[in-house]
BAVEXLUM-670500 format. One line per field, with one value per atom (N, C-alpha, C, O): residue number from 1; x, y, z. Coordinates in Angstrom, 2 decimals, padded with zeros to 5 digits. Atoms other than C-alpha are relative to their C-alpha. Layout:
k (NUM,...)
X (X,...)
Y (Y,...)
Z (Z,...)
This chain:
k (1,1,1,1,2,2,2,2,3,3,3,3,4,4,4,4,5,5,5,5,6,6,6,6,7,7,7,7,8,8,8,8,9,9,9,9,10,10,10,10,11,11,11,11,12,12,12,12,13,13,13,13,14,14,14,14,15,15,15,15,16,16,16,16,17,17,17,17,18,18,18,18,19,19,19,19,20,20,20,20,21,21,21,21,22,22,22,22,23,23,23,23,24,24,24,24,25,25,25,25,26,26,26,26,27,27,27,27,28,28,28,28,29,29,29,29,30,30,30,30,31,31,31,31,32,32,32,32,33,33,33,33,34,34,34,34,35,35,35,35,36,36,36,36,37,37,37,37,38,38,38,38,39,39,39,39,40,40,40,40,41,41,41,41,42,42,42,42,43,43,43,43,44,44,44,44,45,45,45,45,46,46,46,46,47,47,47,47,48,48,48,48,49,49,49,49,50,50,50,50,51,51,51,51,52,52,52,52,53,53,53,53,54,54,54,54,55,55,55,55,56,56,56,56,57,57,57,57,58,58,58,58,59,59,59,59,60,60,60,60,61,61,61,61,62,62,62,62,63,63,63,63,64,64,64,64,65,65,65,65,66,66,66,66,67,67,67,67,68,68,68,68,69,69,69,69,70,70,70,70,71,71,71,71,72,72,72,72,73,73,73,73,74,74,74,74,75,75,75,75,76,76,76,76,77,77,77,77,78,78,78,78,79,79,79,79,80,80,80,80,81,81,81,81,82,82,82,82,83,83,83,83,84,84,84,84,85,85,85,85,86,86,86,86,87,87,87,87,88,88,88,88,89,89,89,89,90,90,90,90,91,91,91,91,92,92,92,92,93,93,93,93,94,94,94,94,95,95,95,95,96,96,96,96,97,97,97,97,98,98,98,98,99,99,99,99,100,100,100,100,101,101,101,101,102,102,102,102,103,103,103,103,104,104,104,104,105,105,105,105,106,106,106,106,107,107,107,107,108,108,108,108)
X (001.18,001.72,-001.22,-001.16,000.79,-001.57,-001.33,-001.35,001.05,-004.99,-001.29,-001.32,001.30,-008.24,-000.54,-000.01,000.21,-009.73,-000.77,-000.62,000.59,-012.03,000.78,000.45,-000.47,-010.11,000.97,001.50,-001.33,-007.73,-000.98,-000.71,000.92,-010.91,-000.57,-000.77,000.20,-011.86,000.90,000.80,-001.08,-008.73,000.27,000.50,-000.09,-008.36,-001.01,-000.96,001.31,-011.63,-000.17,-000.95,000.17,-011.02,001.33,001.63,-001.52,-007.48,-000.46,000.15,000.16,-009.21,-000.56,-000.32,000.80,-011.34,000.48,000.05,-000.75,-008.90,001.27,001.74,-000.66,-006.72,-000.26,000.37,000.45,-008.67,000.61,001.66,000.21,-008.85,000.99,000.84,-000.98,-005.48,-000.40,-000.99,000.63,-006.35,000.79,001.87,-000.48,-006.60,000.88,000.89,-000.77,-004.23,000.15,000.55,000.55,-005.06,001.29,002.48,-000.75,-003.59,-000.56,-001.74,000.62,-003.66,000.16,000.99,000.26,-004.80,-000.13,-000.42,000.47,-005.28,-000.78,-000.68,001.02,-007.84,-000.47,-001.08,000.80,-008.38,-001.44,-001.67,001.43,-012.21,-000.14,-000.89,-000.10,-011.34,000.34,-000.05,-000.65,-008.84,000.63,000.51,-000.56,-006.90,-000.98,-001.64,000.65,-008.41,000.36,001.18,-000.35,-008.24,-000.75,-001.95,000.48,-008.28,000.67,001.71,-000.61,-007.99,000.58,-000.01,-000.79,-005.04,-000.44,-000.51,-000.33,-005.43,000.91,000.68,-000.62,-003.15,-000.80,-001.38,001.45,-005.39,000.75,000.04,-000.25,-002.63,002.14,002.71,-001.04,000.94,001.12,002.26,-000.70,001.61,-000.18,000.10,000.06,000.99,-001.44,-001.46,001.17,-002.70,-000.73,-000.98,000.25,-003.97,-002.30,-002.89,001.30,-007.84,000.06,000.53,000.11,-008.22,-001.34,-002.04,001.38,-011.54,000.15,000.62,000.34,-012.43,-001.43,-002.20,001.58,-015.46,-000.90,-002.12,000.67,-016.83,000.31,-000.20,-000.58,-015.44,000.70,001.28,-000.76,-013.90,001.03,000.42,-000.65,-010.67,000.62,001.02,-000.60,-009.45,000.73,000.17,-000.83,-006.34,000.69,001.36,-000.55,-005.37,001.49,001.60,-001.53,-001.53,-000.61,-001.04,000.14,-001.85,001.53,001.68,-001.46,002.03,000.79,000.11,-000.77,004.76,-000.09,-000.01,000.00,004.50,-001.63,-001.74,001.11,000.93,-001.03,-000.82,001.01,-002.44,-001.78,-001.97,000.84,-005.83,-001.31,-001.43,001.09,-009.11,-001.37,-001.84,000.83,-012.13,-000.57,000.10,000.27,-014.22,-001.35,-002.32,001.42,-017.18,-000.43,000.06,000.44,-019.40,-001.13,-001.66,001.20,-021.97,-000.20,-000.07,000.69,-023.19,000.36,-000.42,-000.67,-020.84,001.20,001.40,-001.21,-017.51,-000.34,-000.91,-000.18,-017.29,001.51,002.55,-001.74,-014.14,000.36,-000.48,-000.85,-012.11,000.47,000.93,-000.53,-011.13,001.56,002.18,-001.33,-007.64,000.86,000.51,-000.65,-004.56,000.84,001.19,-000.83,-002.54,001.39,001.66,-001.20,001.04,000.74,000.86,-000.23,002.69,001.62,002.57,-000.94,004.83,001.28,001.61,-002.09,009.08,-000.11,000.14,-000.25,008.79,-000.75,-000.81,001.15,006.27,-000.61,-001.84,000.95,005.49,-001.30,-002.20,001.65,002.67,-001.00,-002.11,000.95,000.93,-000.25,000.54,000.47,-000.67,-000.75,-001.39,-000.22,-001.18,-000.84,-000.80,000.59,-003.70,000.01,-001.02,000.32,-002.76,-001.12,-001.24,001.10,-005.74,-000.99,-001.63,001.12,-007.89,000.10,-000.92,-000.76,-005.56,-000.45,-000.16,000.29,-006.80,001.35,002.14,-001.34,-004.10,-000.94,-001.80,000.54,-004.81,001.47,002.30,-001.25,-002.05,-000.33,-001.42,000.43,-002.05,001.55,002.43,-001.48,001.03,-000.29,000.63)
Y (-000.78,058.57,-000.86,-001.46,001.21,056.27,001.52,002.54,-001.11,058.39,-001.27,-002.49,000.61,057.29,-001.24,-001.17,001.07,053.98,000.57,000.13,-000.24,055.83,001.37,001.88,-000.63,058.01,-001.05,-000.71,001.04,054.83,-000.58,-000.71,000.57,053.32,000.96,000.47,-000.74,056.68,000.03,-000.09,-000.35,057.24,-001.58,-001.48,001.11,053.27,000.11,-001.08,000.22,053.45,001.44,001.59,-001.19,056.80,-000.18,000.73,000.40,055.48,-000.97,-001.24,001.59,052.30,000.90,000.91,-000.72,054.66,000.86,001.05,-000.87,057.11,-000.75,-000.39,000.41,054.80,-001.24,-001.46,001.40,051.42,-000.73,-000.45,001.14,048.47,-000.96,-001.40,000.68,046.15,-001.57,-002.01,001.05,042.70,-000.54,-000.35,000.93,040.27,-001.04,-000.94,001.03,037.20,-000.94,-000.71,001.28,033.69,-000.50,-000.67,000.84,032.21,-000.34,-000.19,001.18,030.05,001.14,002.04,-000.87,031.90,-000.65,-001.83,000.15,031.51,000.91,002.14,-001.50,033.30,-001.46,-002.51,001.23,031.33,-000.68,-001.88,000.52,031.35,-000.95,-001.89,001.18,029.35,-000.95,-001.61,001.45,027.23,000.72,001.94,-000.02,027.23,000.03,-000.90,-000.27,028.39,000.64,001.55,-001.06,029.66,000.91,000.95,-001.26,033.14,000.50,000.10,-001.05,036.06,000.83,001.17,-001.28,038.56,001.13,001.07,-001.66,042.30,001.08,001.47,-001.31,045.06,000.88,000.85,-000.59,047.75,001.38,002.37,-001.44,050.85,-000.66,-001.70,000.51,051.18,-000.42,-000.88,000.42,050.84,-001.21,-001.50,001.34,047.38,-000.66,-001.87,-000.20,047.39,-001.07,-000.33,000.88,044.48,-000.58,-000.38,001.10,042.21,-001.53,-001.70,001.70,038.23,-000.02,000.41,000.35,037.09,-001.21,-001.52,001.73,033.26,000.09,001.02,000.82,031.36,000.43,000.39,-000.29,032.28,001.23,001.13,-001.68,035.99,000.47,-000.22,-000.87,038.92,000.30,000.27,-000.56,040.07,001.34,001.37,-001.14,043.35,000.35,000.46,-000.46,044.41,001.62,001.92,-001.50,048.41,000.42,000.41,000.05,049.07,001.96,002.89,-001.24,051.96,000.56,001.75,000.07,051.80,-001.03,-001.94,001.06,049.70,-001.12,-000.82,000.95,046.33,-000.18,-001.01,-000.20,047.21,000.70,001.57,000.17,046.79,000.19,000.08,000.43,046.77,-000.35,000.13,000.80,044.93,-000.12,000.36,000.26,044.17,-001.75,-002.66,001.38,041.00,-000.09,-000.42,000.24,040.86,-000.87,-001.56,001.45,037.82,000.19,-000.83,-000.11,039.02,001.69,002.12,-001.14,042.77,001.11,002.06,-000.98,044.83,-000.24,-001.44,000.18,045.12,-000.02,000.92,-000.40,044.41,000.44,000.03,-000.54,045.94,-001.30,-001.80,000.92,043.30,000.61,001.74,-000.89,044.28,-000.06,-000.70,-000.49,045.47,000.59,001.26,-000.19,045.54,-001.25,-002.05,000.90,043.24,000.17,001.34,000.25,042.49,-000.36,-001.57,000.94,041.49,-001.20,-000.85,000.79,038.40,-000.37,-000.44,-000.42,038.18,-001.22,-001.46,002.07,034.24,-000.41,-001.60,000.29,034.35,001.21,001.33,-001.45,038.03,-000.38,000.41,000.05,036.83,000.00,000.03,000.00,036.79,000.93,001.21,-001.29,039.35,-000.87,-001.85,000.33,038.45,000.63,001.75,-000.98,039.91,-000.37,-000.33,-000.17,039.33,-000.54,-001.38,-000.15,040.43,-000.91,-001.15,000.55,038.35,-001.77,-002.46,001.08,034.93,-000.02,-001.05,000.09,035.62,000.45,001.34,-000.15,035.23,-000.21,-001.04,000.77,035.81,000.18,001.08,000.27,034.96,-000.22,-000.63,-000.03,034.98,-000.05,000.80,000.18,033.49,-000.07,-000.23)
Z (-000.29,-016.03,-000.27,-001.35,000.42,-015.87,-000.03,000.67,000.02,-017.16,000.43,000.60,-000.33,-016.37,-000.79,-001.90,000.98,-018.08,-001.03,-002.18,001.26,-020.11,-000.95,-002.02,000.93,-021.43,-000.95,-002.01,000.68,-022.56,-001.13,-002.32,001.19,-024.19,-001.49,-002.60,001.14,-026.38,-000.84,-002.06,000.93,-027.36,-000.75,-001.95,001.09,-028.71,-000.39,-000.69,000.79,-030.21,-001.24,-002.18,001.22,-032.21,-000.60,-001.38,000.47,-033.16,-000.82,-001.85,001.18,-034.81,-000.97,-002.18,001.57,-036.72,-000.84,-001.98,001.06,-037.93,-001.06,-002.14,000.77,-038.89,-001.18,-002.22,000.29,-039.73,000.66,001.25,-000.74,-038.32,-000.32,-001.46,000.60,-038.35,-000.23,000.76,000.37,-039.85,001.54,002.10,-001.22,-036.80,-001.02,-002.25,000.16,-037.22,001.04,002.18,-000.55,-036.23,001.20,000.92,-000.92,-032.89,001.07,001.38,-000.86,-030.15,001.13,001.02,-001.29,-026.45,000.90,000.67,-001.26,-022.96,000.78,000.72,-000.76,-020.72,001.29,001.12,-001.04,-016.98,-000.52,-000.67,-000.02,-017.72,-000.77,-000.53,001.11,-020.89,-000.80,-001.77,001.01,-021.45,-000.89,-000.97,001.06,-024.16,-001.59,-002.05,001.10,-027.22,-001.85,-001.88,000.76,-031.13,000.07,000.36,-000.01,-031.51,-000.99,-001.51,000.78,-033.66,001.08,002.11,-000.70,-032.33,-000.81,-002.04,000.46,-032.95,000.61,001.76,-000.74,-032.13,-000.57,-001.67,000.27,-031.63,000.24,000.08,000.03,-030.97,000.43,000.78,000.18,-031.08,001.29,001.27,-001.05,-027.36,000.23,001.40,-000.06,-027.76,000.44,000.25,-000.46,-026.37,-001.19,-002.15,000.72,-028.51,000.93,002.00,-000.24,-028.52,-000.62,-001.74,-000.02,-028.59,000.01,000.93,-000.34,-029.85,-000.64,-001.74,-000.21,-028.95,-000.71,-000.92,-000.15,-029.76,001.47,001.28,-000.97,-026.64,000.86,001.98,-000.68,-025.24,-000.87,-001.70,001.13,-027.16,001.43,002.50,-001.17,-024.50,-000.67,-001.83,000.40,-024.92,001.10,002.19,-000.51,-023.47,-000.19,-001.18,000.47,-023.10,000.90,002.12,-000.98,-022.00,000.37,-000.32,-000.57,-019.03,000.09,000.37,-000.19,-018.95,-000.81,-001.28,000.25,-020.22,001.15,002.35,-000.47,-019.06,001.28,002.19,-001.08,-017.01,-001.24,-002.08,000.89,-018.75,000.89,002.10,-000.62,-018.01,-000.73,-001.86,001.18,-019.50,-000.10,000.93,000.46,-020.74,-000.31,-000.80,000.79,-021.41,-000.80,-000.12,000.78,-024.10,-000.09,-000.99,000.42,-023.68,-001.27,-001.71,001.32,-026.66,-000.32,-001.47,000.49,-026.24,000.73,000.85,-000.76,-024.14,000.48,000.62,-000.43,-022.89,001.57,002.11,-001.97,-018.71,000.33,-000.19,-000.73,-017.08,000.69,001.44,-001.17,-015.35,001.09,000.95,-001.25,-011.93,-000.05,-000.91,000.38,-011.34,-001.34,-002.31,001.01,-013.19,-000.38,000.49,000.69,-015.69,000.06,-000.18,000.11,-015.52,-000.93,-000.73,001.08,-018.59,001.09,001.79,-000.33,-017.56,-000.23,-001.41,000.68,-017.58,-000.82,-002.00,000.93,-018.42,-000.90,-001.21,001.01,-020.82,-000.69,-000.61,-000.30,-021.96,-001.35,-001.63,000.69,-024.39,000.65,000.10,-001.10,-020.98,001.09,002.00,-000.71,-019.31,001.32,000.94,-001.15,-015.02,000.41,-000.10,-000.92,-012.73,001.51,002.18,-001.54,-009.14,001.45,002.34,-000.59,-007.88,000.26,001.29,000.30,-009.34,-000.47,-000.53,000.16,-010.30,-001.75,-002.37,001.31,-013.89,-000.81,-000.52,001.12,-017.04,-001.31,-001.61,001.16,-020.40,-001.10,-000.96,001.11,-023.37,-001.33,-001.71,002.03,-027.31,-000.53,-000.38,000.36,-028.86,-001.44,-002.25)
């Protein structure tokens, strides 16, 4: 069943606050726009819906389904929607796929 994006964003954003905030933990990422980068991982809910924040973009990933995601990118003072949808990948599932758009981002 896929709900609307904003309802996917209230509901992770009142889930961080009722429960607190899970300590990020340091690792290495990918995001096309940037290369290979360190990042802090967060899982942000228990369907796996996780955020990656680089030196230069925060990514936030929200699972609409198993194995199907969809995102966010913060360069300083707002979240932008990414167009489409994410794929998590068979050969690599630390990597989430968009198709649409040839954009991948990963956090191992």
């Amino acid at each position: 069943m896929a709900y609307r994006k904003e309802t996917w964003v209230g509901a992770a954003l009142l889930l961080q606050l009722l429960t607190g905030t899970a300590a990020a933990k340091p690792a290495q990422c990918f995001a096309t726009d940037d290369g290979h980068f360190a990042c802090d991982f967060q899982m942000t809910d228990a369907a796996g819906s996780f955020t990656i924040e680089g030196p230069d973009a925060t990514y936030i990933l929200l699972i609409d389904e198993p194995g199907k995601a969809f995102g966010f990118v913060n360069l300083g003072n707002r979240n932008i929607p990414l167009a489409g949808s994410f794929l998590r990948e068979r050969g690599d599932p630390a990597c989430w796929a968009n198709a649409e758009t040839g954009t991948r981002i990963c956090a191992w």
